[in-house]
C-alpha positions, 0 to 999 in steps of 0.5 A: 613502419607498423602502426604507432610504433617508432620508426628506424628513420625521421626523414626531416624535411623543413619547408619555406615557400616552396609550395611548388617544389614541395610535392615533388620532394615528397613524393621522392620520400613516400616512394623509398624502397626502405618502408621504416620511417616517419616524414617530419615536415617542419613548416617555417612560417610560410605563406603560399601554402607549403603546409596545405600541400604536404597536408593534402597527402593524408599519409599516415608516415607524414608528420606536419608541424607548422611554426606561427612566423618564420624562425630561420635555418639553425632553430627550425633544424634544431626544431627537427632534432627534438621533433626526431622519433627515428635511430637514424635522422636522414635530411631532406631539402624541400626542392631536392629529389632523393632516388627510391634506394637512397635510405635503404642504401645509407641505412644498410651502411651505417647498420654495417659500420657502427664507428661511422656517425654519419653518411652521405652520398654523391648528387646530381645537380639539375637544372631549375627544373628538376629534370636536367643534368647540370654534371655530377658533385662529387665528394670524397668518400673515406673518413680519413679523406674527409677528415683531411679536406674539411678545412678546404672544402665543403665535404657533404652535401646536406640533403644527402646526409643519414646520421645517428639521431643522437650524435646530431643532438649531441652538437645541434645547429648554432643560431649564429650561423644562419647561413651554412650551418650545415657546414658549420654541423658537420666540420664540428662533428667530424673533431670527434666521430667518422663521417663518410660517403657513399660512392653513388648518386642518391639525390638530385640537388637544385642549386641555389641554397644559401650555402654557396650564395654569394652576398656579404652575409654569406661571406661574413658566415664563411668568414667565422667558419673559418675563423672557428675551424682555424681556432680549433686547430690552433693555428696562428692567424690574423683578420687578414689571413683568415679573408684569404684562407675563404678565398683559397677554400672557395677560388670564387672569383680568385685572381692570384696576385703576387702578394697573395701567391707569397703569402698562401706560400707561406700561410699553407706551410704554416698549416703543414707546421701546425699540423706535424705539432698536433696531428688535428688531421690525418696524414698523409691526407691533410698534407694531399690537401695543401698539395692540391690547394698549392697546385690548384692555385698555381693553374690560377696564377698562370692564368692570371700572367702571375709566374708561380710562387715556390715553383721548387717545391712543387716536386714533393707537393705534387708527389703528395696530390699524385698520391691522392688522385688515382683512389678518388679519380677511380672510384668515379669512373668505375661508378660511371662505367659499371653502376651508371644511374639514368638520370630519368 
């Protein structure tokens, strides 16, 4: 970025009590390959120094602002959005470690492809350290894929996303979702633009953020996701119905009785009616995405004694997923063959 002038890419980076793990983010930043950016660091009220460390780096593409208390998740990333002087807004996680090709990778993408809003990437989950494997997350790469998934899954993660700055704004972070707000973003954003990812590792991510974090605020978050995302589509739904969709989206902890096999039996076909009515989601893929939920939850059922529910429907469900497979399974190993990164 020369002097004063406005850079291509606002790097956003909140931070809170994270001063130990902060330098190595940073530094993470400052040594892309990718020169045109600016780093904002939005410090939220902490009181173990984070501000002084990213102060220490006397770097000119460091832009620091530092909040007088602590405003939580939705308001400070909204506080980033209107701080943001950058075309592109790529985030960053205060205890993450993006790889030095990461931007110029995702910037060349959306460079190339002005229909897609948004990218991200796969991860690498580490160890509490940092600097161990714990095995690679994967997402799907291809809007349509995405597009088909996101009421089932989590489709991005964060601190992997490079988006258009003002497609961002155009939705912003809701304060009620304290918790998974980032979820909450994109599921919104992908109703109306293409999202995608790119098929390689660009960031480490250290597990333990608050979207997976398993408390009763957390589930009453997933809980309303949920309840929005099933409103949106227009299906028809109770209380009850919307505590086993959660499960069924996250199988933490599912141990499939009969009577939640007959209902996500009869709850997944409703979801395949709706869908023939109103085209929400993309076919085929949205229905590869109930063939998946079904099947995976029948590996649940026998696991648990239960026998499997709708066990003669399974030829065309399994038709759907084997259809699915082979794109999403290929791309991985030929990562893993010919593009293998050192995890160093």
């Amino acid at each position: 970025m020369a002097g004063g002038s406005t850079p291509r890419v606002t790097v956003f980076l909140p931070v809170f009590n994270r001063a130990q793990l902060l330098p190595s983010a940073i530094e993470s930043v400052l040594s892309q390959s990718f020169g045109d950016f600016e780093l904002l660091i939005v410090d939220d009220g902490s009181t173990d120094g984070s501000s002084e460390v990213a102060r220490s780096y006397g770097d000119p593409r460091i832009r620091l602002v530092v909040s007088a208390s602590n405003q939580g998740i939705p308001r400070t990333r909204n506080l980033g959005l209107e701080l943001a002087r950058g075309e592109y807004l790529a985030n960053a996680d205060s205890d993450d470690w993006s790889y030095p090709q990461r931007l110029a990778r995702q910037v060349g993408f959306l460079d190339a492809h002005p229909g897609i809003a948004a990218v991200g990437s796969w991860a690498l989950k580490t160890d509490a350290s940092g600097t161990r494997s714990r095995g690679p997350l994967l997402r799907p790469t291809d809007p349509r894929a995405i597009r088909g998934r996101i009421l089932f899954a989590t489709c991005f993660k964060n601190p992997t996303m490079v988006a258009r700055t003002e497609v961002v704004r155009e939705f912003g972070f809701r304060d009620q979702f304290v918790i998974c707000s980032d979820i909450d973003l994109w599921s919104r954003v992908s109703e109306k633009y293409a999202l995608a990812n790119l098929p390689e590792f660009l960031v480490r991510y250290r597990p333990g953020g608050t979207s997976h974090h398993p408390d009763a605020p957390a589930a009453g978050m997933r809980r309303m996701l949920a309840r929005d995302m099933l409103t949106t589509f227009g299906a028809d739904f109770d209380d009850g119905d919307v505590e086993r969709h959660v499960a069924l989206r996250n199988f933490s902890g599912l141990r499939p009785t009969r009577d939640y096999l007959e209902w996500a039996d009869q709850w997944l076909g409703s979801l395949v009616r709706q869908n023939a009515l109103n085209r929400w989601y993309p076919e085929p893929e949205f229905g590869r995405t109930i063939a998946e939920r079904w099947l995976l939850l029948q590996l649940r059922a026998l696991g648990a004694r239960q026998r499997p529910v709708g066990i003669g429907r399974i030829a065309p469900r399994a038709s759907a997923l084997a259809g699915a497979l082979p794109s999403y399974l290929g791309q991985a190993l030929g990562y893993f063959r010919g593009r293998t990164q050192r995890f160093s």
